[in-house]
GUBATI-378662 format. One line per 2 residues: number of its first residue (from 0); for each residue y, z, x of N, C-alpha, C. Coordinates in Angstrom, 3 decimals, decimal comma. Atoms other than C-alpha are relative to their C-alpha. Layout:
# residues N
NUM = Y/Z/X/Y/Z/X/Y/Z/X; ...
***
This chain:
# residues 125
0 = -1,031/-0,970/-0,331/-25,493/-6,732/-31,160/0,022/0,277/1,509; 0,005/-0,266/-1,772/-26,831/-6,078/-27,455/0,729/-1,013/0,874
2 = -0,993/0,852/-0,634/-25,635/-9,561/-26,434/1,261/-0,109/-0,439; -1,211/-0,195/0,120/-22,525/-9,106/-27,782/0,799/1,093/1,036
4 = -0,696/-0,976/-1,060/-21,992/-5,899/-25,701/-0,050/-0,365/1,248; 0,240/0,505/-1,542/-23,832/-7,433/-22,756/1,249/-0,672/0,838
6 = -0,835/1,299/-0,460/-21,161/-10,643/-22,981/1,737/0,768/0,491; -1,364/-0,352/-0,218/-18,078/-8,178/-23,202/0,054/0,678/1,209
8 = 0,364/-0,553/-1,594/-19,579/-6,422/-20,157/0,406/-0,821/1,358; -0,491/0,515/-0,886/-19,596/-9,240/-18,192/1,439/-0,788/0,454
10 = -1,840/0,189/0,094/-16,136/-10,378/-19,289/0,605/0,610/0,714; -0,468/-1,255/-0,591/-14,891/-7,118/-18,191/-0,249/-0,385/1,243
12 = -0,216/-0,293/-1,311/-16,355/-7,468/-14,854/0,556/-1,565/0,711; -0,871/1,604/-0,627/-15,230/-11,126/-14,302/1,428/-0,005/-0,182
14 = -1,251/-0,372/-0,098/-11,801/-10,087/-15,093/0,438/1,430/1,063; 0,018/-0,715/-0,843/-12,236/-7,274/-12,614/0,501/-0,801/1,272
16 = 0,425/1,695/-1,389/-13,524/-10,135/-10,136/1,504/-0,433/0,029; -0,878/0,603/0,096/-10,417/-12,105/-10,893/1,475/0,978/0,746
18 = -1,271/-0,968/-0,483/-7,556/-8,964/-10,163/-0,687/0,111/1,198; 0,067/0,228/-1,681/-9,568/-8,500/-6,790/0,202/-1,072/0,793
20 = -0,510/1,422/-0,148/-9,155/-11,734/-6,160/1,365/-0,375/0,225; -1,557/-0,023/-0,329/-5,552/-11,920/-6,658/0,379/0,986/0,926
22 = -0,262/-0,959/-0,423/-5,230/-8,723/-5,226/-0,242/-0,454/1,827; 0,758/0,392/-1,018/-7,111/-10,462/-2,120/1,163/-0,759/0,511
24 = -0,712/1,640/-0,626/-5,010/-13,638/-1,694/1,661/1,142/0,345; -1,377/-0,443/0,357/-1,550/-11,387/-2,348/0,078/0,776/1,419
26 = 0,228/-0,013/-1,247/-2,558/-9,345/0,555/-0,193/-0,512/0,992; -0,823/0,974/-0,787/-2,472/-12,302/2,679/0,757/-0,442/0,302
28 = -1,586/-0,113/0,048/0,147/-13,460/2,084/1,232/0,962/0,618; -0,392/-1,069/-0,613/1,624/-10,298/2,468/0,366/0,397/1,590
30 = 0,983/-0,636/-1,533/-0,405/-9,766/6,014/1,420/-1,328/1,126; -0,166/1,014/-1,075/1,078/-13,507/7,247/1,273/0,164/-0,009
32 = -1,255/-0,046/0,246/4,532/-12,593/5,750/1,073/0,995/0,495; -0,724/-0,632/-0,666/5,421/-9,696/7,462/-0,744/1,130/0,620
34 = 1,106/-0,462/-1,024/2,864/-8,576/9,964/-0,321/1,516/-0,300; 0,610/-1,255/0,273/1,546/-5,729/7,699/-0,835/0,404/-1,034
36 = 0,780/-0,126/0,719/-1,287/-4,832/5,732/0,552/0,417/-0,869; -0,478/-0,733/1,750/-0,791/-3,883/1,944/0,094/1,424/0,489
38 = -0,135/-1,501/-0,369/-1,619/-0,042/3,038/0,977/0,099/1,119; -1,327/-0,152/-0,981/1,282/-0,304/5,240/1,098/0,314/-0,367
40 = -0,932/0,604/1,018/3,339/-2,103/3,241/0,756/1,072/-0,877; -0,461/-0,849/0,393/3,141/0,471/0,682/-0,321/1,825/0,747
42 = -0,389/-1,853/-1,212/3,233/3,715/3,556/1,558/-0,293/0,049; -1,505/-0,043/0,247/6,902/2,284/4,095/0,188/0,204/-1,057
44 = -0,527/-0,217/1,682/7,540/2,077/0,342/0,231/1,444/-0,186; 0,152/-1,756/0,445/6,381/5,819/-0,159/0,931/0,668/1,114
46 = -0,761/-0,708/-0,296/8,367/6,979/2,525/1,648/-0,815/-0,134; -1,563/0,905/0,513/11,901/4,905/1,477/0,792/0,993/-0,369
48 = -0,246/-0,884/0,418/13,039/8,065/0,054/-0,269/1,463/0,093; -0,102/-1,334/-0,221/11,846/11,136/1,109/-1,180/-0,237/1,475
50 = 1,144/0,090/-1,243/9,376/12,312/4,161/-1,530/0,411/-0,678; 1,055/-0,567/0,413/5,627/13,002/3,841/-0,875/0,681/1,084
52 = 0,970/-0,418/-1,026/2,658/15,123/5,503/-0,782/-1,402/-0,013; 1,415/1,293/-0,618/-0,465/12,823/6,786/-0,774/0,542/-1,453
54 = 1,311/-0,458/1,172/-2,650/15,101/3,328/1,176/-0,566/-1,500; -0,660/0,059/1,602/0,560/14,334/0,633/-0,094/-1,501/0,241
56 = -0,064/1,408/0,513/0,731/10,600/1,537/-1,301/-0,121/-0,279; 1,337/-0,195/0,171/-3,214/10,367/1,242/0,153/0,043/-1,466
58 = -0,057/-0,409/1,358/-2,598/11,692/-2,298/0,946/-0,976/-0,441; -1,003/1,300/0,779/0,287/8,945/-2,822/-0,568/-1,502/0,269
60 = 0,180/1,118/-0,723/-1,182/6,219/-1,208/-1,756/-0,045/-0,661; 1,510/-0,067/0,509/-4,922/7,319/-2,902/-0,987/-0,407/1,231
62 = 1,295/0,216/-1,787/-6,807/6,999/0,676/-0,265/1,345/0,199; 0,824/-1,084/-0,377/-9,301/9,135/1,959/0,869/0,744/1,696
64 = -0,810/-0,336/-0,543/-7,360/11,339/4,733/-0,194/-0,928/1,345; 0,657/0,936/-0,867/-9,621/9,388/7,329/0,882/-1,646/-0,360
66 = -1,051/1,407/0,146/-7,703/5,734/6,210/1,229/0,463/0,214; -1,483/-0,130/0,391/-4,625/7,232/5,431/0,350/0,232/1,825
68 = -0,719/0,433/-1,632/-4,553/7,998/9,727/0,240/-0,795/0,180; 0,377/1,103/-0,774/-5,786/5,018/11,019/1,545/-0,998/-1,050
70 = -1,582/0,949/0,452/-2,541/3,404/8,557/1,125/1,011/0,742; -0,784/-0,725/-0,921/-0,497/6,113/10,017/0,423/-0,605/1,653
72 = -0,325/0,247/-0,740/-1,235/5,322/13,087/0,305/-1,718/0,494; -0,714/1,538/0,051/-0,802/1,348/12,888/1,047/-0,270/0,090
74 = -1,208/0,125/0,635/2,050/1,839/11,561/1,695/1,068/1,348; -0,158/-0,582/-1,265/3,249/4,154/14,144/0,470/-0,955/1,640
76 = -0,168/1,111/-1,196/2,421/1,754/16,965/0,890/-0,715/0,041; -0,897/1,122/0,266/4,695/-0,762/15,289/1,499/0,465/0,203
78 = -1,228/-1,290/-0,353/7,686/2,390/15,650/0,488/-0,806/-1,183; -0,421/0,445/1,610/8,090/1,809/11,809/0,023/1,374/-0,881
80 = 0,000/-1,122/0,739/7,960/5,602/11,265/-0,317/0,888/1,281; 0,246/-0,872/-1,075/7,790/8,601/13,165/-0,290/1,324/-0,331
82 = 0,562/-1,168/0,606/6,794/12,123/13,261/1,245/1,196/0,225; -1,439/-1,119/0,445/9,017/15,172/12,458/-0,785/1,313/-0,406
84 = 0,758/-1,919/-0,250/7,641/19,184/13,327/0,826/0,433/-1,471; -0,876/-0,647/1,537/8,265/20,896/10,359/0,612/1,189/0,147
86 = -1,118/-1,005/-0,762/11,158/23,537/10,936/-0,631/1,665/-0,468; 0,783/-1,003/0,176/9,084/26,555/9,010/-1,175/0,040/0,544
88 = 1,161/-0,259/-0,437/5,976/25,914/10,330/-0,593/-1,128/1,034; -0,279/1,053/-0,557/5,857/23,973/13,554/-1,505/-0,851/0,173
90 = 1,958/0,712/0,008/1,740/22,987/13,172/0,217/-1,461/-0,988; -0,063/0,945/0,917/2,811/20,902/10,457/0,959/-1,380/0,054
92 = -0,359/1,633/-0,514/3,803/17,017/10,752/0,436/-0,372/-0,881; -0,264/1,141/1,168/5,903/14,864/8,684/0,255/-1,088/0,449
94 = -0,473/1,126/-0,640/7,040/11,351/8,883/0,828/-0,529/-1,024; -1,167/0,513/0,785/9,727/9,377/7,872/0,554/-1,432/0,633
96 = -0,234/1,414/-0,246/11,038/5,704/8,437/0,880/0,377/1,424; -1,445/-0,177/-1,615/12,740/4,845/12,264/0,632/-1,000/-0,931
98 = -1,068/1,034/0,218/15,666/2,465/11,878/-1,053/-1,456/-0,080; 0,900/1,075/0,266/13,295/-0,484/12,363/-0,872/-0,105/-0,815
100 = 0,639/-0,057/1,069/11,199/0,778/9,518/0,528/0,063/-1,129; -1,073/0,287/1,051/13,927/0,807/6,952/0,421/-1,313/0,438
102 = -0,657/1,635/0,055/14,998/-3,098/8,322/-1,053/-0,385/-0,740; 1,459/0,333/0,316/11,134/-3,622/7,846/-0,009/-0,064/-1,588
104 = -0,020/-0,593/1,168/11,378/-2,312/4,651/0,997/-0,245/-1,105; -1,460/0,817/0,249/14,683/-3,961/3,600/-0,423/-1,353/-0,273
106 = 0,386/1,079/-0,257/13,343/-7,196/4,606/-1,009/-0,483/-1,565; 1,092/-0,091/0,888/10,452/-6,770/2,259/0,305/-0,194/-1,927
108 = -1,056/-0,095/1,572/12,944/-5,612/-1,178/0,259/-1,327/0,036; -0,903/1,655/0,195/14,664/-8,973/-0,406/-0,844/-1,433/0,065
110 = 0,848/1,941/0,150/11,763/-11,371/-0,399/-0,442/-0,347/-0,937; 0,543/0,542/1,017/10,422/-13,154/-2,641/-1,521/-0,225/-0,489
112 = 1,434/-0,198/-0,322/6,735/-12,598/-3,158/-0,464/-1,162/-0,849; 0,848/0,740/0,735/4,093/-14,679/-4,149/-0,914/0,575/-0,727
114 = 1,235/-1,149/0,639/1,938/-12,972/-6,365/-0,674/-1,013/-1,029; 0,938/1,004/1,040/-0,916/-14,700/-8,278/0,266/0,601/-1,369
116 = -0,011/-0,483/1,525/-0,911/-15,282/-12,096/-0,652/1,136/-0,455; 0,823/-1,529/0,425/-3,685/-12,722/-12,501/0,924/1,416/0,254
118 = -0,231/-0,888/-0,674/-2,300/-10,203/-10,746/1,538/0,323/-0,708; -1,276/-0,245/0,611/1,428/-10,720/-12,464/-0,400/0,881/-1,436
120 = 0,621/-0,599/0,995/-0,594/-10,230/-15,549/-0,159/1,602/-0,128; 0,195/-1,538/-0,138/-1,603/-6,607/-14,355/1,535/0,982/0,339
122 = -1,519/-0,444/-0,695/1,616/-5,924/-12,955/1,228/0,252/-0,752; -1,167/0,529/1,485/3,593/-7,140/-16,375/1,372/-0,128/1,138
124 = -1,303/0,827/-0,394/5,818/-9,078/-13,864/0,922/-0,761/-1,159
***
């Protein structure tokens, strides 16, 4: 009975293995396809539609507030988003796509991705 649980254990984590894996290569791709890391990638996505603070994308984006800058500010550099005082309370920061971050972001809807079998699998492409 133990090797039975053992074997489904390691199943489990070799199918883990396998979605990082895809997850790995897809983000290349990605990286060579339009000069932006996955956490970029999806920072445009999340803002496509509305604006966010630097602590609510963190919470959309699941990064520690520490990552979620350092993509901020990448992303930033690239003038793919910008910052916006908040009109009640001017301490507070939002951001929202420039014009070149909506082409960016345009560009992206209209391509055609490569995404590994594994990874379609998770995805239910």
């Amino acid at each position: 009975m133990a090797d039975n649980m053992n074997n489904s254990q390691v199943n489990t984590l070799c199918q883990i293995r396998d979605v990082y894996r895809a997850i790995y290569e897809f983000e290349l791709n990605f990286q060579q396809s339009y000069d932006l890391g996955l956490n970029e990638g999806m920072l445009l996505c999340s803002l496509n539609d509305q604006r966010y603070s630097s602590n609510e994308l963190a919470g959309v984006l699941g990064l520690s507030n520490s990552n979620t800058s350092k993509v901020i500010k990448s992303v930033e550099k690239k003038k793919l988003i910008k910052r916006i005082v908040g009109k009640d309370d001017k301490r507070q920061m939002y951001f929202t796509l420039t014009d070149l971050g909506r082409k960016k972001l345009e560009s992206i809807k209209c391509a055609e991705f490569v995404i590994p079998e594994t990874l379609k699998e998770v995805v239910k492409l």
